[in-house]
C-alpha positions, 0 to 999 in steps of 0.5 A: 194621693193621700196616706191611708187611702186605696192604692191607685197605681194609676194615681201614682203613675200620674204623680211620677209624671207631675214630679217631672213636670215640676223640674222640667219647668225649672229647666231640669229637662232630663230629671227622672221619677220613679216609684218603688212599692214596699210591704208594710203589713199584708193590707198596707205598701209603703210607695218611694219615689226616687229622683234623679234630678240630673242637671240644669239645661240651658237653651243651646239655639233658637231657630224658626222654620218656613219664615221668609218675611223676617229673619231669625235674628229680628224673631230672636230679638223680639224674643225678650224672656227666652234666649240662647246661653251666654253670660249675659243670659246666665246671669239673667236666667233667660237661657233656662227653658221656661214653658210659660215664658217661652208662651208669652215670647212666641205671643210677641212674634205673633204681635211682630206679624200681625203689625206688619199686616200678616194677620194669619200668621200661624205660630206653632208649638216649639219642637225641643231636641238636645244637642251635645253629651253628657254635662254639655247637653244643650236645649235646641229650639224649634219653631214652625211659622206659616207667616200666611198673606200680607194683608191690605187695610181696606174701609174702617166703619162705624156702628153703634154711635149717637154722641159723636159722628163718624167723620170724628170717630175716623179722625182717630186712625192715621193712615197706615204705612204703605196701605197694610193692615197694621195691628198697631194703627188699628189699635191706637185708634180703637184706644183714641176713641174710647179717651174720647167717649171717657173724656166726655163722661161715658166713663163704662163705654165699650169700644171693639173692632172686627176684622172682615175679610174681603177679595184681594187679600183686603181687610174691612175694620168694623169699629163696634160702640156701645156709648153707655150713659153720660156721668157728671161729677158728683161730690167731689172729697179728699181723704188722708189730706192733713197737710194742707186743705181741701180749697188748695187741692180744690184749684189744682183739680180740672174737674168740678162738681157738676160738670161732665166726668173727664176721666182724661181731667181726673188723671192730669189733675192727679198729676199736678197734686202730686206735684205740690210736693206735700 
């Protein structure tokens, strides 16, 4: 909508409802846009928009529907951008509903489930409602969960790998806590694997896992690796040292040129020059 062009009430109807999303955002979930049309000549209308800002909302309550595995207080915790008025949170301006925020902490209750073998767990919108009057009105949090079955780690395979063996490839997972499908383990080794394949000069390797379901409620993990080609270190320079010289760094660095690019090397030997204290 821009000065001078056709009027559009449809345009103008569509900035009355961004105006509100715009406070509501900020926590002012009751803040009103209305617009008022005045003659300025017999081809041209002046458009006023009024705002009743009203006041902040701060979150009242949180509470979850159909969990049974984990309680209300273990989501709420885990909760950590969103949570219930006090003055603590006032402070921290956590109680102020926050729609992005409140997206990210509901990611990190998915994350709760899936790490304790819940891998369809089903995380609903939240359900806003307001509790209390006037300057007392507070913002009541609901959130559907369908927690679903809990799932078994079945067999974990290897496709796609020439340079190492499966038997060392599956050394990088550790046995799960009670035999479930825990996000965390199937994670961490995923993460193991691709430091091996950097550590060994396959520095642009790539590493996925995927889930099959089979009966019994038990899930296969299948490892998929694309190893990309080996990388040795070429030359080997230093730039904006004027403190000392190169030969000095030289020895602090596990990397030489023309042997296989550890990027696990790289790292710890970046850790010991800054640790000279230049």
């Amino acid at each position: 909508v821009r000065e001078g062009d056709p009027l559009d009430l449809g345009e103008i109807r569509r900035l009355e409802n961004a105006i509100e999303d715009l406070y509501r955002d900020k926590g002012y979930r009751f803040a009103e846009a209305r617009y008022t049309l005045e003659d300025v000549s017999p081809t041209e209308k002046r458009v006023v928009f009024q705002i009743d800002e009203a006041e902040k909302v701060r979150i009242g309550s949180i509470k979850f529907d159909g969990n049974k595995v984990i309680g209300n207080h273990h989501l709420r915790w885990v909760m950590k951008k969103t949570k219930k008025t006090n003055i603590i949170t006032r402070i921290l301006k956590k109680d102020i509903y926050n729609p992005a925020s409140v997206e990210e902490d509901l990611g990190k209750v998915r994350d709760l489930y899936h790490a304790d073998g819940y891998k369809n767990v089903e995380v609903g919108d939240p359900k806003l409602s307001v509790i209390g009057k006037g300057g007392k009105r507070r913002l009541a949090i609901e959130v559907p969960i369908d927690e679903g079955k809990r799932w078994k780690l079945g067999e974990i395979s290897i496709e796609g790998n020439k340079v190492f063996t499966d038997q060392a490839l599956l050394r990088q997972f550790k046995k799960p806590r009670g035999g479930w499908l825990r996000s965390k383990v199937i994670d961490d080794g995923v993460e193991q694997i691709h430091d091996l394949y950097r550590n060994y000069g396959h520095i642009f390797s790539d590493v996925k896992s995927e889930l099959r379901e089979r009966d019994g409620n038990v899930a296969d993990v299948i490892v998929k690796i694309t190893e990309g080609d080996q990388y040795r270190v070429g030359r080997l320079e230093f730039q904006g040292n004027t403190r000392t010289r190169d030969k000095v760094l030289r020895r602090e660095f596990r990397v030489q040129e023309g042997t296989v690019l550890n990027m696990g090397a790289v790292k710890s030997s970046l850790f010991k020059v800054n640790q000279l204290g230049y």
